[in-house]
N, C-alpha and C positions, 0 to 999 in steps of 0.2 A: 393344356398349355398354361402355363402360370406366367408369362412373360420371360422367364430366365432363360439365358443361352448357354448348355452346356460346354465347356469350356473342351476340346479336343485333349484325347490324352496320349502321349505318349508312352509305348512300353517301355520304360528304361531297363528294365532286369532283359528286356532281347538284345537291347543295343549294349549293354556291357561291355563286352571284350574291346570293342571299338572306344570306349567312352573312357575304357580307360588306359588303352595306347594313346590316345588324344591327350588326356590328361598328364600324363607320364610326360610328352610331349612339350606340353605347356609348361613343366615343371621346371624341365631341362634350358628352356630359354628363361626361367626366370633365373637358375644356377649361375645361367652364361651373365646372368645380368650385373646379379649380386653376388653371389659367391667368389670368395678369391682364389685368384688362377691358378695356386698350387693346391687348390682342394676338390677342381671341380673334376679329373678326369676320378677322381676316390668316389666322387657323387653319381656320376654318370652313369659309372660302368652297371653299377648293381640295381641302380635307377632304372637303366634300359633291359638288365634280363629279371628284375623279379616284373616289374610292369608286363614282358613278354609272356613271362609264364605265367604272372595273374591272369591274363588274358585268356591263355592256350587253357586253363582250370575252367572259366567262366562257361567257354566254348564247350567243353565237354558235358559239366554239369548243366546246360540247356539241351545240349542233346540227348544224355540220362534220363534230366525231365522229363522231355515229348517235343517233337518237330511243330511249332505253331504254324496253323493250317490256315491262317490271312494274315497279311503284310503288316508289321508294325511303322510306327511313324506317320499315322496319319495314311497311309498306304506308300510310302516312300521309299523304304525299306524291306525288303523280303529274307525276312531269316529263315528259310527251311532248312531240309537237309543238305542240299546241294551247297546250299553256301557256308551251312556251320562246316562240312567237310574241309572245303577250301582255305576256311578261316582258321582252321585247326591247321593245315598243309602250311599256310603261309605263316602262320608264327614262330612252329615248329622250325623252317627255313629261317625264319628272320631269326630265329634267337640262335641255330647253327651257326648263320651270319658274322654277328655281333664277337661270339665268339673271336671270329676272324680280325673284323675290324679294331676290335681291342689291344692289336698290335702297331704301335703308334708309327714305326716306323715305313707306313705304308700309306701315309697324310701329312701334306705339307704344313710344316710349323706356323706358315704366317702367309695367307691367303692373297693379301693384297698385296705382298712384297713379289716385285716385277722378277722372273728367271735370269737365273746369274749376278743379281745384285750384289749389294754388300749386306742387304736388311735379311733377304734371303739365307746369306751364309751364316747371320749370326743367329737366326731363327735354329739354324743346322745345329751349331754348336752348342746352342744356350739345352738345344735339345726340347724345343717347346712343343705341346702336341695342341692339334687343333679340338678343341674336345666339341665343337659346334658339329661334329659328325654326328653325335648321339642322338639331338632332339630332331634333326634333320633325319635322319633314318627312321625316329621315332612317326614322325610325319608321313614319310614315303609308306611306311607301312597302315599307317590308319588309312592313308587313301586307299592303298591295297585292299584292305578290309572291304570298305564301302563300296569301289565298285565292283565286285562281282552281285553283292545283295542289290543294288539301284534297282528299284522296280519303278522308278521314274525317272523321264531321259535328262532335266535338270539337275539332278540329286547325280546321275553317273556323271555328268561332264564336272559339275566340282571335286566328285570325288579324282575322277580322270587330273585336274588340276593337282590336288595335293599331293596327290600320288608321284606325280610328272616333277613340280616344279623342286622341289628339296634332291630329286637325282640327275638334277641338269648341274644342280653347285657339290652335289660330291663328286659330280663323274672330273670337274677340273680339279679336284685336291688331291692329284697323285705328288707326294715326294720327290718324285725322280722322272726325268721325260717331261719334265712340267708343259712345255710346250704342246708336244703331241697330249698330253693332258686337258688343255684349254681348248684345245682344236676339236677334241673329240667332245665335250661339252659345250661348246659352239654348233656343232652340226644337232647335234640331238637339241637342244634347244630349238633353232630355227625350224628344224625337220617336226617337231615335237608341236610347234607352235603352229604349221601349216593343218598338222594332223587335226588338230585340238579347234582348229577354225572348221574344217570338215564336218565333225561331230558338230559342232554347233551349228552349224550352217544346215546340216542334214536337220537338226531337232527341230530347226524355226519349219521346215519345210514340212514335216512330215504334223506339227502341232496343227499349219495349213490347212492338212487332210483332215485330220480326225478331232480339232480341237480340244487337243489333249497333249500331254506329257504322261502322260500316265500309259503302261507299256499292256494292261489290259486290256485298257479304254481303246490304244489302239487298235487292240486285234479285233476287239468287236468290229473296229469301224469299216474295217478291210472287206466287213461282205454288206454293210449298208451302205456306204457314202457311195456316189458316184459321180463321174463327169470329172474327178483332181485326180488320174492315174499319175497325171505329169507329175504333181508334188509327192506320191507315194514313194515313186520309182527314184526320183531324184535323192529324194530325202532317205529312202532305204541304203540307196546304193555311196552318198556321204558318209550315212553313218559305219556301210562298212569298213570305208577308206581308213576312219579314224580309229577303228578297231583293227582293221587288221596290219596296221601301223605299230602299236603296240604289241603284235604278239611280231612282229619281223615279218609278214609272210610277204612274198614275193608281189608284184615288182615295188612294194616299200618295204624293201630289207637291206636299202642300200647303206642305214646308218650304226647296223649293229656294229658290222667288221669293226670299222674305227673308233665307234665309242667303247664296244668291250676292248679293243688295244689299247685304247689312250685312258681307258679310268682306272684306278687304282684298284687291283683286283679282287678286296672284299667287296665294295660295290658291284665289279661283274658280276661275282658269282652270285649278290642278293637280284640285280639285274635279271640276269640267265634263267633264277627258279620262282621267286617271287613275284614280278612282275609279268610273267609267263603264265601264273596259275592265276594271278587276277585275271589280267587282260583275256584271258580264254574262258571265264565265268562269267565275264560282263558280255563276251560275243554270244556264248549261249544263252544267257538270258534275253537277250537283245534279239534275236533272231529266231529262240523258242519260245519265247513269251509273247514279246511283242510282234514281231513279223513271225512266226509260225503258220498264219495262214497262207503266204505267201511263198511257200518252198519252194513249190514248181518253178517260183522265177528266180529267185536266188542260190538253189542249189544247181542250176545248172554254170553260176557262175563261180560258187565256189569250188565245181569241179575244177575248171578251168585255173583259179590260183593252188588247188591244194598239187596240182600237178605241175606249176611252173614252181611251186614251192620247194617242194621235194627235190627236181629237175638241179634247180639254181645252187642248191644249200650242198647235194651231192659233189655234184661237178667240180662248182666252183673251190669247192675245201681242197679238191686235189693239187689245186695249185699254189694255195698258201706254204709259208717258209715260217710263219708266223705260230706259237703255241696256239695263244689269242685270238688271232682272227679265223684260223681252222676251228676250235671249237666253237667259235660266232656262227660260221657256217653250217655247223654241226645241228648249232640251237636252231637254225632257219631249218634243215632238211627235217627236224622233230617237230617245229611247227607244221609242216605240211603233212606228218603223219598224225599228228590231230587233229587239223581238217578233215581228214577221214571220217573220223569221230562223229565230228558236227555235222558231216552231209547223212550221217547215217540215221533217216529219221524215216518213221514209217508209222508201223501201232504204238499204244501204249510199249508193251512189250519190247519193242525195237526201240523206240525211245529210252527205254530203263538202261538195255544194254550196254548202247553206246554210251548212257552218261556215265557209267558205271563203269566201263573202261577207260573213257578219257581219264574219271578223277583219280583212279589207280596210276594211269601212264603219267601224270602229272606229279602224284608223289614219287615215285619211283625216279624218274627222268629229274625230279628236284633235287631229290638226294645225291646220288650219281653226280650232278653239274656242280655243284656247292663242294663235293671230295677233290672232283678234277681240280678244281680253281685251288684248292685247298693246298696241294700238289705243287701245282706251279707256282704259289707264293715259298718254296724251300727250296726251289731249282734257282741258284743267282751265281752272275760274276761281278767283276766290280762294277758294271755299272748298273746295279740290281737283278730284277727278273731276268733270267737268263729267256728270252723270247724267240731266241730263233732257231729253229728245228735242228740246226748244226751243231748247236751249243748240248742237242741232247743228244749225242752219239757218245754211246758206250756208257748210260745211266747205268744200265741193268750192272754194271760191273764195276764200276764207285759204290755203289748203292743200293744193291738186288730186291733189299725191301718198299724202298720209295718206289724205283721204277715198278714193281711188281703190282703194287698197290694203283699206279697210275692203268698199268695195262688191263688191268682188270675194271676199271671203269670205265677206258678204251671198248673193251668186248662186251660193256651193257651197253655202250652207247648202241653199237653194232646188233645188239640184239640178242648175243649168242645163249644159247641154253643154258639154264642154272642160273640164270643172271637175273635181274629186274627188269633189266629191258625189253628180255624175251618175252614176256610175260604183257606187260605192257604194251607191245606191240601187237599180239597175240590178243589180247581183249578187243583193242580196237579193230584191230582184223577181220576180227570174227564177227563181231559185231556190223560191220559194211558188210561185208560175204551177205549177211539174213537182212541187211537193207535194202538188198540188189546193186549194190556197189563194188561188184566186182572186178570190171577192167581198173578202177580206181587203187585197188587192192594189189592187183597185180604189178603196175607202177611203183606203188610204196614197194614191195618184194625188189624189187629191180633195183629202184633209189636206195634200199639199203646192203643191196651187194655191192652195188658201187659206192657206196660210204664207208662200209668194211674193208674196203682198199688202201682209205687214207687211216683209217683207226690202227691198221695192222701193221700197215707201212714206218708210223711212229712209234709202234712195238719192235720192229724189225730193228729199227735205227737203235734202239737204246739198247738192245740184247745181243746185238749180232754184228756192229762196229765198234773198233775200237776208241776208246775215248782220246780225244785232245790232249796235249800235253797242259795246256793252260783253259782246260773245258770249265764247266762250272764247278761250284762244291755243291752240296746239300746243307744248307745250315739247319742248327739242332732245333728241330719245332719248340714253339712254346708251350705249355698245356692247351691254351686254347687251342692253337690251331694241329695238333695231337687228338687233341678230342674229337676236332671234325673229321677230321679224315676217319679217323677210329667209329664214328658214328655214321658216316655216308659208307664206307665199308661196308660195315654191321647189318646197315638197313638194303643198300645192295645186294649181300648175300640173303638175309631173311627172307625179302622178297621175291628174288630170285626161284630158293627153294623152300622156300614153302610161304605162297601169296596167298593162299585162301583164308588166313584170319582177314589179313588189310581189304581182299575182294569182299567181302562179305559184307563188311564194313561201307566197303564204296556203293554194293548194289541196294542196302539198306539203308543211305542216302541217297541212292539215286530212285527210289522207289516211290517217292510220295512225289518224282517229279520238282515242277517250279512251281510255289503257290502264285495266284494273279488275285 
């Protein structure tokens, strides 16, 4: 020892992708700050998809490299394979996204100007666009990033924050419905903010136990420490509230319906796929890493929601009138067939499986979601989205391509054969069946015949009644949003018929497992 204290080092070249959607990020509120207002949506736009797809490059060429086999950041962050997958899924999404949202007339002109005003109208007319969408998205998505890699429970609750707080102020910038726009960004705030105290409350509780944050540190401590079951159990069972909060699962799925109604539907749809593939990386992380020795107690209770999951999101979708709040429903009965996923845990081997279906059924089910939404931003009457189930009678025959193209995301959501869904669903199946999760298995089969009810029933409507005299029109896509549909298609069918490049891909990140 020479007296010097080595100074701790951070990987920067692992943390990359993150560091420079962060950046990107940062850029974009300095545009907002300094740039003048007729130059900044020129800045924005290409700002937010080359920083996307810088990212989605970094992420690759790391995983080309070789999967780092211990946590960088001081042990903070875990980049393996599981999370470079996700980080590649969710850019990939996010920059489909952006596509979408690049279409201005789908974000109110001027935020703080009250519904119905007169600052309101001239905002309409002046035709102003809010370009504070870009670094705020750019935001949501670096949180993205970072929590599914948190291999420390402080590190996920901030990432948990940036992630959350930038999509509580897009979900009110709808254009049109402004009202039901602020309402539904009012609930997910509040709802968001009880969640976010859960997970915090859970992390003081469970550092209690093991004196630690660090999600290693606690698995060890699960078979030394004794005499604190009270703070394990508590602190486990917080942290799942606040997790399973974020993915929708049942009984906190009560704020999707309204916030995917009320927010302006490129947000859904980065909602719907993005923050569905985080939030289910950081619950696997969280429950395989960290609480993994503790299965026995908590997969009996995940049985219990992934079946009121599935149960609630079936059912309940049948009774929607609503485009929007049926496929909210939708994304709840998919959350509970990913719980399958996560209860499927056993060997090494059975552990590979299921992660390696889940991250399959998560791109797959991403893509698909991001088309649908894609879809119903070209379905409108005059007073925009055309959102109620009556307004799409007789699509198929205004428009045989649009509708065609929706019904056919319709039957992956359903699962049917040749699709991505099937497939998807089918990994994680298979994968519970060799967990011993069987009757679990069975229910999912069940929950998705009776979801193929409502998927087909909104097939039936648009093919086999005839249209309104004053029904909607289809307006002419943009390239962007051409593209996405043209790409969630694309990736739909590929995967559908022929998944074994993407599976292979998924098993060969699911292989080296989570590093601790």
């Amino acid at each position: 020892m020479n007296g010097t204290i080595e100074a701790p080092t951070i990987e920067y070249a692992l943390l990359a992708p993150m560091l420079v959607v962060f950046g990107a990020a940062i850029a974009g509120v300095l545009v907002e700050a300094f740039a003048p207002r007729y130059l900044r949506s020129a800045i924005h736009l290409p700002l937010t998809l080359l920083s996307l797809a810088g990212a989605f490059a970094l992420t690759v060429w790391q995983a080309v490299k070789g999967v780092p086999t211990k946590p960088a950041a001081m042990g903070a962050v875990a980049v393996d394979g599981p999370a470079l997958f996700i980080w590649g899924t969710i850019l990939v999404l996010a920059f489909v996204s952006v596509l979408l949202i690049k279409d201005e007339e789908h974000f109110v002109g001027s935020a703080a100007a009250l519904p119905g005003s007169a600052e309101e109208e001239q905002s309409l007319v002046e035709r102003a666009a809010h370009t504070e969408v870009y670094p705020l998205l750019l935001f949501a998505v670096g949180g993205m990033l970072l929590f599914p890699a948190s291999n420390d429970l402080l590190v996920a609750f901030v990432a948990l924050e940036v992630m959350s707080l930038p999509l509580y102020l897009l979900c009110g910038l709808a254009r049109r419905r402004r009202l039901l726009s602020q309402e539904a960004a009012v609930k997910y705030f509040l709802l968001g903010a009880f969640s976010s105290a859960f997970f915090l409350y859970g992390t003081a509780l469970l550092y209690g136990y093991a004196g630690s944050v660090d999600l290693a540190k606690i698995n060890l401590a699960l078979g030394s420490v004794g005499g604190q079951d009270t703070l394990l159990y508590i602190g486990a069972a917080m942290l799942g509230v606040g997790l399973l909060f974020k993915i929708g699962a049942a009984p906190f799925q009560a704020w999707k319906p309204d916030v995917y109604q009320g927010s302006p539907t490129p947000i859904t749809a980065l909602m719907a796929s993005g923050t569905l593939v985080a939030a289910f990386g950081a619950l696997l992380r969280v429950f395989w890493v960290g609480l993994g020795g503790l299965d026995w107690d908590w997969r009996p209770v995940f049985y219990g929601v992934a079946i009121l999951t599935m149960v609630v999101g079936a059912i309940l979708a049948i009774t929607q009138t609503d485009i929007k709040r049926m496929l909210a429903y939708s994304s709840i009965a998919h959350g509970g067939f990913l719980l399958i996923g996560v209860i499927a845990t056993g060997s090494a081997a059975q552990n590979t499986a299921a992660l390696s279906g889940l991250l399959f059924y998560l791109v797959a089910y991403g893509f698909t979601t991001v088309g649908a939404f894609a879809v119903v931003t070209m379905v409108r009457d005059a007073g925009g989205e055309a959102w109620h189930l009556s307004r799409w009678a007789g699509l198929g025959k205004r428009s045989p391509l649009l509708a065609g193209t929706f019904a056919f995301f319709l039957l992956a959501f359903a699962g049917i054969p040749l699709t991505s869904g099937f497939f998807g669903k089918y990994a994680v199946f298979q994968a519970a069946v060799s967990g011993g999760a069987l009757p679990l298995v069975i229910v999912g089969v069940v929950a998705s015949a009776v979801a193929a009810f409502f998927y087909v029933r909104v097939i039936v409507l648009m093919f086999f009644s005839d249209p309104a005299a004053d029904g909607p029109s289809v307006v002419l896509p943009s390239r962007g949003t051409a593209a996405v549909v043209g790409i969630a298609a694309l990736a739909t069918v590929v995967l559908g018929v022929f998944p074994q490049p993407v599976l292979d891909l998924a098993h060969t990140a699911a292989q080296s497992l989570f590093v601790r």
